[in-house]
C-alpha positions in Angstrom: 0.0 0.0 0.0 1.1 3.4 -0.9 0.5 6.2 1.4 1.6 10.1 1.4 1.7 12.2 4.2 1.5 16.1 4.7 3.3 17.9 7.1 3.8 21.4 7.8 0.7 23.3 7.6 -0.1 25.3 10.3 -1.2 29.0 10.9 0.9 32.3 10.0 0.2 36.4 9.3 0.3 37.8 6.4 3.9 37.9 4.4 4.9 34.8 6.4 6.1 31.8 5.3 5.6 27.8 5.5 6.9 24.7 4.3 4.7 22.0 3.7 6.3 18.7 2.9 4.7 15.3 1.7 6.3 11.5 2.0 5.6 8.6 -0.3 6.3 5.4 1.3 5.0 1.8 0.7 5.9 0.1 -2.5 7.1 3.2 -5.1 8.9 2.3 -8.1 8.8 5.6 -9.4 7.3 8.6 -9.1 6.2 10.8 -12.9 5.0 13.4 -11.5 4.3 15.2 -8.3 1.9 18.5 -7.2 0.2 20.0 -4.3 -3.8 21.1 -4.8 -5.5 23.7 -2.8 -9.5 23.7 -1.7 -10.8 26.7 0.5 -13.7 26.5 1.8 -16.9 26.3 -0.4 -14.4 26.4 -3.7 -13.1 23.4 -5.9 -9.8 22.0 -5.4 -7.2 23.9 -7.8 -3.5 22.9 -8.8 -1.2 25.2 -6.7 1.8 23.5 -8.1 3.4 20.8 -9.9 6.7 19.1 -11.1 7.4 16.0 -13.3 10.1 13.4 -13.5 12.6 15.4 -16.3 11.8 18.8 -13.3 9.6 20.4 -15.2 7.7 22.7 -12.9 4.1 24.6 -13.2 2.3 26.9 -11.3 -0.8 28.6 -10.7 -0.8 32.4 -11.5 -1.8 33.3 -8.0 1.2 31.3 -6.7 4.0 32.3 -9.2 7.6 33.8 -7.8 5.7 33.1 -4.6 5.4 29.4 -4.0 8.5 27.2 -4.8 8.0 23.0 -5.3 10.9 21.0 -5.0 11.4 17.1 -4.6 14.2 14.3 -3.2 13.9 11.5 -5.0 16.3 9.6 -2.2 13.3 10.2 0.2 10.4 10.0 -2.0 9.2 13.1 -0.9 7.9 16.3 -1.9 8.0 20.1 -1.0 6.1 23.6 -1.3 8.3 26.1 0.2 5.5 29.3 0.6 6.6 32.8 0.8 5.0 35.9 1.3 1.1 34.5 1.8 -1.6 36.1 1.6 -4.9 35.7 3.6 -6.2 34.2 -0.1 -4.1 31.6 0.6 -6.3 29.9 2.9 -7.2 26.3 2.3 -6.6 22.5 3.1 -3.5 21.7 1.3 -3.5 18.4 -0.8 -0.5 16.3 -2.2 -0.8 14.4 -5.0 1.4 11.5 -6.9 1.6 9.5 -9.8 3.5 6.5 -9.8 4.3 3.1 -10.5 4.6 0.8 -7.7 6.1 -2.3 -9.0 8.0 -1.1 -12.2 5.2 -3.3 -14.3 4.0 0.4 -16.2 1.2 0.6 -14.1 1.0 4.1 -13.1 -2.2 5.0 -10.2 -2.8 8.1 -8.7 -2.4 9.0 -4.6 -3.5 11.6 -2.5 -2.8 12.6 0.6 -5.2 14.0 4.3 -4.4 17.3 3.7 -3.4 19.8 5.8 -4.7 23.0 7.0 -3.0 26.4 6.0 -4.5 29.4 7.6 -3.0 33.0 6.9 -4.5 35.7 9.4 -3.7 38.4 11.5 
């Protein structure tokens, strides 16, 4: 079984910062493509972020210069370094993953709890 888990969420004011991290374990093969979603309240998730396997990176508008992902591929794991948030911000963060689990060229999808991220004064 493949599991991720989010760490790091938390609240901070205005122009703060936080770095929200997410671990793959179980059986991963590989990984093709990593990203973090967003979902504030009463709104559909969105794509904050994303990078695939060659480290090509996208981002949402609202995020861009802002938001940085990054990845170890020695720890399975993903990050979203946040600067300078906003209250907008706001929302339950969400990592996502595709990957293979037994090198067979069967790629699934994971997602992880989520974790909150509150920006407020």
């Amino acid at each position: 079984q493949v599991q991720l888990v989010e760490s790091g969420g938390g609240l901070v004011q205005p122009g703060g910062s936080l770095r929200l991290s997410c671990a793959a374990s179980g059986s991963i093969f590989s990984i093709r493509r990593w990203a973090w979603y967003h979902q504030a309240p009463g709104k559909q998730r969105e794509l904050v972020a994303s990078m695939a396997t060659g480290g090509t990176t996208n981002y949402a508008d609202s995020v861009k210069g802002r938001f940085t992902i990054s990845r170890d591929n020695a720890k399975s794991t993903v990050y979203l370094q946040m600067n300078s948030l906003k209250p907008e911000d706001t929302a339950v963060y969400y990592c996502y993953a595709e990957l293979d689990p037994t090198g067979r060229d069967y790629w699934y999808q994971y997602w992880g709890q989520g974790t909150q991220v509150t920006v407020s004064s």
